[in-house]
C-alpha positions as CSV (number, residue, x, y, z in Angstrom):
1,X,80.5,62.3,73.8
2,X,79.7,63.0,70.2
3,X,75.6,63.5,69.4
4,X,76.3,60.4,66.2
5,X,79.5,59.0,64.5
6,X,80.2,58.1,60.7
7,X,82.4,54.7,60.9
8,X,84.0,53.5,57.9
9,X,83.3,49.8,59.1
10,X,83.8,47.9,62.6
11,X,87.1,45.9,61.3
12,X,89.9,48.2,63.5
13,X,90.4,47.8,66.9
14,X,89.8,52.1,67.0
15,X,86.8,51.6,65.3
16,X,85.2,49.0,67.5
17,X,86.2,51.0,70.6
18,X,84.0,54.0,69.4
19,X,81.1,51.8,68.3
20,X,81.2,50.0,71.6
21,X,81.0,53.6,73.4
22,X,78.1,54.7,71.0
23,X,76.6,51.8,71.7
24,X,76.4,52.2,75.9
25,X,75.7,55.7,75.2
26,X,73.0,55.2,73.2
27,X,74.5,57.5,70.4
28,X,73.4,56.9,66.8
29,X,76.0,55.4,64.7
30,X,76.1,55.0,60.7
31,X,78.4,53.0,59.4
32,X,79.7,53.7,55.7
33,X,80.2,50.4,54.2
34,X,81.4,51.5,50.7
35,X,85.0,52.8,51.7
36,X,86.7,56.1,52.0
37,X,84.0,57.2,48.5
38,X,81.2,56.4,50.5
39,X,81.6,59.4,52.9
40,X,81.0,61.8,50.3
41,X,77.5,60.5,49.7
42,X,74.3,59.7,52.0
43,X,76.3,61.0,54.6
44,X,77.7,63.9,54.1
45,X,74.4,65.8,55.9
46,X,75.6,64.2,59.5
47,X,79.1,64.8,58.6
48,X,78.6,68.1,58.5
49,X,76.2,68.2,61.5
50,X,77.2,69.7,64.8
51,X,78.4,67.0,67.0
52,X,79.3,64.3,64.7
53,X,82.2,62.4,64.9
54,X,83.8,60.8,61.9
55,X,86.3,57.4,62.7
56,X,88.3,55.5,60.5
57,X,91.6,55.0,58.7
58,X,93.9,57.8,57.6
59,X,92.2,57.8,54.2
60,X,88.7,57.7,55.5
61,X,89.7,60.7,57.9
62,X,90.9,62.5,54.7
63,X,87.7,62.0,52.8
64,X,85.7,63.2,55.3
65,X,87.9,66.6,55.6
66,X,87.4,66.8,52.2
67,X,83.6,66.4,52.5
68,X,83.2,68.9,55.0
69,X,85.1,71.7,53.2
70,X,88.1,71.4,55.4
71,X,91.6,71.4,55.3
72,X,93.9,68.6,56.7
73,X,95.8,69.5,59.8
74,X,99.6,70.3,59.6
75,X,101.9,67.5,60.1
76,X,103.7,67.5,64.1
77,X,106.1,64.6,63.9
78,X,109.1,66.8,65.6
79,X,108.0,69.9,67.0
80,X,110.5,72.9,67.7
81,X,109.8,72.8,71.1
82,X,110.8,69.3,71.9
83,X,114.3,69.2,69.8
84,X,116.4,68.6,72.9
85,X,114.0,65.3,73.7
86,X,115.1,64.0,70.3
87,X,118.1,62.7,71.3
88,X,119.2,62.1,67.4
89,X,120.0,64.9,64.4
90,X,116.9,64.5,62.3
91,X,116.6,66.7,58.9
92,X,114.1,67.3,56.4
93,X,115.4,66.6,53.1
94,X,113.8,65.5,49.5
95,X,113.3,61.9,48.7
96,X,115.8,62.2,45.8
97,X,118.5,63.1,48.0
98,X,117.6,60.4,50.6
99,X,117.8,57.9,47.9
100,X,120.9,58.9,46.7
101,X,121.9,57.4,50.2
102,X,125.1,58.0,52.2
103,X,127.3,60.4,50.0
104,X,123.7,62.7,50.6
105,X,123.3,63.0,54.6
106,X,122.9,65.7,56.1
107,X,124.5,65.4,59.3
108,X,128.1,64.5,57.6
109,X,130.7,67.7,58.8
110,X,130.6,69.5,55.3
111,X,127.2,69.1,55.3
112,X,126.9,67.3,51.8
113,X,123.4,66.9,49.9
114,X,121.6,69.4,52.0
115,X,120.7,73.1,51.8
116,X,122.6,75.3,54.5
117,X,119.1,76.2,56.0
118,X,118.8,72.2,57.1
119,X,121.7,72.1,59.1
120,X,121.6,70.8,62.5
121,X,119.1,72.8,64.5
122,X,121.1,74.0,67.9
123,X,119.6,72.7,70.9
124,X,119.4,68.6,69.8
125,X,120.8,66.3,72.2
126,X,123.9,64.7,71.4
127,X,123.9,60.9,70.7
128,X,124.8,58.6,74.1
129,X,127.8,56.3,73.4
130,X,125.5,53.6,74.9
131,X,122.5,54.1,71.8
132,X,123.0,51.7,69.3
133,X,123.1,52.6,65.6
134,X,122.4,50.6,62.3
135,X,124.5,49.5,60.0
136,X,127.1,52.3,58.5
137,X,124.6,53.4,55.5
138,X,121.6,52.5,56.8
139,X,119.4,55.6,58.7
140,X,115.2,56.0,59.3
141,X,113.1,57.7,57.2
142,X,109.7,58.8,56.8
143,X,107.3,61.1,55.1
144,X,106.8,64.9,56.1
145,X,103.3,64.3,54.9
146,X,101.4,62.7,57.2
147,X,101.3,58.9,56.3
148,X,101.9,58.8,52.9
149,X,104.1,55.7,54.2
150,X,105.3,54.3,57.7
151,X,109.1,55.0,58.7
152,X,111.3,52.5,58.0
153,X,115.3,52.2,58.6
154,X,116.5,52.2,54.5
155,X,119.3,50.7,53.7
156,X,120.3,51.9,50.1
157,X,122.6,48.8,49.7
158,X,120.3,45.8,51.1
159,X,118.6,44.4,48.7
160,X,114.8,44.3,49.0
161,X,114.4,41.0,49.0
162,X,116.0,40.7,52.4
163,X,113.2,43.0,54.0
164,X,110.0,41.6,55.7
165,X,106.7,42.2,54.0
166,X,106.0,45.5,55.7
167,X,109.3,47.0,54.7
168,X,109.4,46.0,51.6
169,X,106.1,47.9,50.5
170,X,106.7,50.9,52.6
171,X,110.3,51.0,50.8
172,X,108.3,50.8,47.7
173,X,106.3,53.3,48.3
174,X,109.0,55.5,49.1
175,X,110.9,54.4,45.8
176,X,108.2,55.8,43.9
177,X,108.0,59.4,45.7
178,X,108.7,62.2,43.7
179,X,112.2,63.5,43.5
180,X,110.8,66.7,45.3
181,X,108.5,64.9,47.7
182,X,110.0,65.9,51.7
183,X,111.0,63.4,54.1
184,X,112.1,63.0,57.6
185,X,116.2,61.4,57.9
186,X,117.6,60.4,60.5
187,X,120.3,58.1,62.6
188,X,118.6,54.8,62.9
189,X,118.6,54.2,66.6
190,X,117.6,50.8,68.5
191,X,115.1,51.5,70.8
192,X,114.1,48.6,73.4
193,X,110.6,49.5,73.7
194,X,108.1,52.0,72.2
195,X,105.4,53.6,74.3
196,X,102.1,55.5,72.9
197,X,101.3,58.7,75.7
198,X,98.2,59.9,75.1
199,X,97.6,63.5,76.1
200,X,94.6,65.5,76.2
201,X,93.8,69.4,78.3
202,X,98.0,68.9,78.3
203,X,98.2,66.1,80.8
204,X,98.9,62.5,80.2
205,X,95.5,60.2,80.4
206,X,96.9,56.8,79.4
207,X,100.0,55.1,77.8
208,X,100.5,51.8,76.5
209,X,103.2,49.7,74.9
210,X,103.1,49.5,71.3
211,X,106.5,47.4,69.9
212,X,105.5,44.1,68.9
213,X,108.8,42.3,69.1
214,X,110.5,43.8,72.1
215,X,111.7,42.2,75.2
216,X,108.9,41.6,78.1
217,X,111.7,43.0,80.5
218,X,112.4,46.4,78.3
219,X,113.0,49.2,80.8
220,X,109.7,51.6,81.2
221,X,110.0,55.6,80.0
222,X,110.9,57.6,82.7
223,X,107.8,59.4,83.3
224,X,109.8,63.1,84.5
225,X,111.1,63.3,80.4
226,X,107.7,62.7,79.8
227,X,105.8,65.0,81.8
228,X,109.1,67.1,80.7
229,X,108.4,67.4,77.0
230,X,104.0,67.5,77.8
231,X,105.1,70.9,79.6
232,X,107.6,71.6,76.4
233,X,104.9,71.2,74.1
234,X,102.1,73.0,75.7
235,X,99.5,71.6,73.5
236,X,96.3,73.0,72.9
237,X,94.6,70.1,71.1
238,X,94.8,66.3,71.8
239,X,98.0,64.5,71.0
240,X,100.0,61.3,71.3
241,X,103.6,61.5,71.8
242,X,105.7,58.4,70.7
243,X,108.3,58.0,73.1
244,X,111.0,55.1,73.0
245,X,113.9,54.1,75.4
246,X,117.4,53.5,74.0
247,X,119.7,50.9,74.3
248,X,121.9,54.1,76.3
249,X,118.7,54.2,78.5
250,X,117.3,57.0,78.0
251,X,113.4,58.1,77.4
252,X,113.3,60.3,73.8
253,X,110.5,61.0,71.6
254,X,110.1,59.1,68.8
255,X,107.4,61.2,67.0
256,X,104.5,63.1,67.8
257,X,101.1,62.2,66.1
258,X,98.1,64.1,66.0
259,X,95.1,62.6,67.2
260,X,92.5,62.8,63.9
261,X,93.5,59.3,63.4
262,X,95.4,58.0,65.7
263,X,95.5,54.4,66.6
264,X,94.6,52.8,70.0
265,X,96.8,50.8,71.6
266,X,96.4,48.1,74.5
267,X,94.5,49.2,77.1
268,X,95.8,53.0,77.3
269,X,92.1,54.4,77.2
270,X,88.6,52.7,77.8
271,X,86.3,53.1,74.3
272,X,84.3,56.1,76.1
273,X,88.0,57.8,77.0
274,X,89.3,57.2,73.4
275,X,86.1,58.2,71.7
276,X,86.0,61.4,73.6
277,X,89.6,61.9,72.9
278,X,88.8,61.8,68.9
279,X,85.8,63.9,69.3
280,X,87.2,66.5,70.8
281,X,90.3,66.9,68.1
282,X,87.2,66.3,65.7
283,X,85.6,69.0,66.8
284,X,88.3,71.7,67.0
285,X,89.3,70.6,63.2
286,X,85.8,71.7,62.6
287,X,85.8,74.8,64.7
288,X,84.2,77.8,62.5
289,X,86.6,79.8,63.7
290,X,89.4,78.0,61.4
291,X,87.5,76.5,58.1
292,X,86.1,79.3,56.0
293,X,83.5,76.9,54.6
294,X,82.2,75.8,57.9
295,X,81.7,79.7,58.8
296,X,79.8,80.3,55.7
297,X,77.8,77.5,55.8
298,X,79.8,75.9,52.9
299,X,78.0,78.3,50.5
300,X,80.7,78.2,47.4
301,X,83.7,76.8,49.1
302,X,86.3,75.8,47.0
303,X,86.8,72.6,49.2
304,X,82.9,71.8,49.8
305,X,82.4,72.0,46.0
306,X,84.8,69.6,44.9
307,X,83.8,67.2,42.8
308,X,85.9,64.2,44.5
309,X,89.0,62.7,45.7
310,X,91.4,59.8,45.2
311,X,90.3,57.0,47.5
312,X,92.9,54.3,48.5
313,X,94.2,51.9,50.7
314,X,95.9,53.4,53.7
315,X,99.0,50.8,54.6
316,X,100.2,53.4,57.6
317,X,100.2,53.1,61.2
318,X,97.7,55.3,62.9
């Protein structure tokens, strides 16, 4: 368990769970009422402390990285190593050329829209006959960048006023990407049900259901392609893999997330299992061993000098 935690407030679910876990433990908590800014403040001697964990939203996450003279993480939404669990051709592409919409995929035979060093990676699992698809023109995308938006199927011909609320502002949001800015595309498949597996020391410690509108009856993943692509992965830090099962019936991964701000689901992990979870990612994003300003006791970093950072409102899923 972590020695204190920096909370942005106790509105989330995640954030509750480590409070109530800091609480039993009797570990001091300080709760940073101002927003994402505030971090950056009266805090920032604990943050930097050894054995503090900092809990929040996305944003919040990145203002304290920012604080602490540290770099974000790399995104890991499709892995190398677990391209044969995809079970769909995904590419990375620009937004510009995902706008432009179906005359731009990637995955049409003369590879149209897409440079030759984005083709079809050999290995990916070929669609099932039995997986339902979207609408001809219509395919998933979201950002290379961790949660700059959440995914979304985009259809360039439906009119946005047909989408639900969610949609509608993460289409926005992707509207208004740069022309250069890199995205994730890919066949929109219908998945019957969504699981979160949370893994830590590469085993599974919990799961839980995360798709709010899905059948009751929705098949289970089959736990052998899970423990399959947790052995395929090998990972050395904590992770969540979001895995889904088709309407083909099979168990694919839907992304992988890491686990500096990664939502809690259900009842996949008790508040001490899910705080421990965080802290140790925490920790390892703080390891002196991989921030130079951490190392050097933040004497004239770049990063622990900067003056400030954008603050705003993080509409993603964690």
């Amino acid at each position: 368990m972590p020695h204190a935690v920096i909370a942005q407030d106790v509105s989330s679910v995640e954030v509750r769970a480590v409070v109530h876990a800091a609480m039993l433990s009797s570990t001091p908590v300080q709760v940073v009422s101002t927003g994402a800014a505030g971090i950056a403040g009266a805090h920032l001697e604990l943050l930097r402390a050894p054995g503090t964990l900092a809990v929040g939203s996305v944003e919040f996450l990145r203002a304290a990285m920012l604080a602490a003279g540290v770099d974000e993480p790399a995104p890991m939404s499709y892995p190398v190593e677990l391209k044969r669990s995809m079970g769909r051709e995904i590419h990375q592409v620009t937004a510009g050329q995902a706008r432009a919409g179906l005359d731009h995929w990637p995955w049409q035979p003369d590879g149209r829209g897409i440079s030759p060093d984005l083709q079809q990676p050999q290995g990916v699992a070929p669609a099932n006959p039995g997986d339902r698809r979207s609408a001809p023109g219509a395919f998933f995308v979201k950002p290379v960048a961790t949660k700059l938006f959440t995914g979304f199927v985009f259809d360039p011909a439906a009119p946005a006023a047909d989408l639900d609320e969610h949609d509608r502002e993460q289409r926005q949001v992707f509207m208004d990407l740069p022309a250069g800015e890199l995205v994730w595309v890919s066949p929109a498949v219908e998945f019957l049900c969504e699981w979160r597996i949370y893994v830590s020391a590469g085993a599974e410690i919990g799961r839980a259901r995360y798709d709010a509108d899905g059948e009751d009856d929705a098949p289970i993943p089959n736990s052998d392609e899970i423990s399959a692509m947790i052995n395929e992965l090998s990972p050395v830090q904590p992770v969540a893999l979001d895995v889904g099962v088709t309407s083909g019936g099979r168990t694919v991964l839907v992304e992988v997330n890491d686990a500096w701000a990664i939502g809690l689901y259900g009842k996949a992990l008790t508040p001490a299992r899910y705080t421990e979870f965080l802290f140790e990612r925490w920790q390892k994003i703080l390891s002196p061993a991989h921030n130079p300003a951490i190392a050097a006791g933040f004497a004239d970093h770049p990063r622990a000098t900067s003056p400030g950072f954008r603050a705003g409102k993080n509409s993603a899923r964690m």
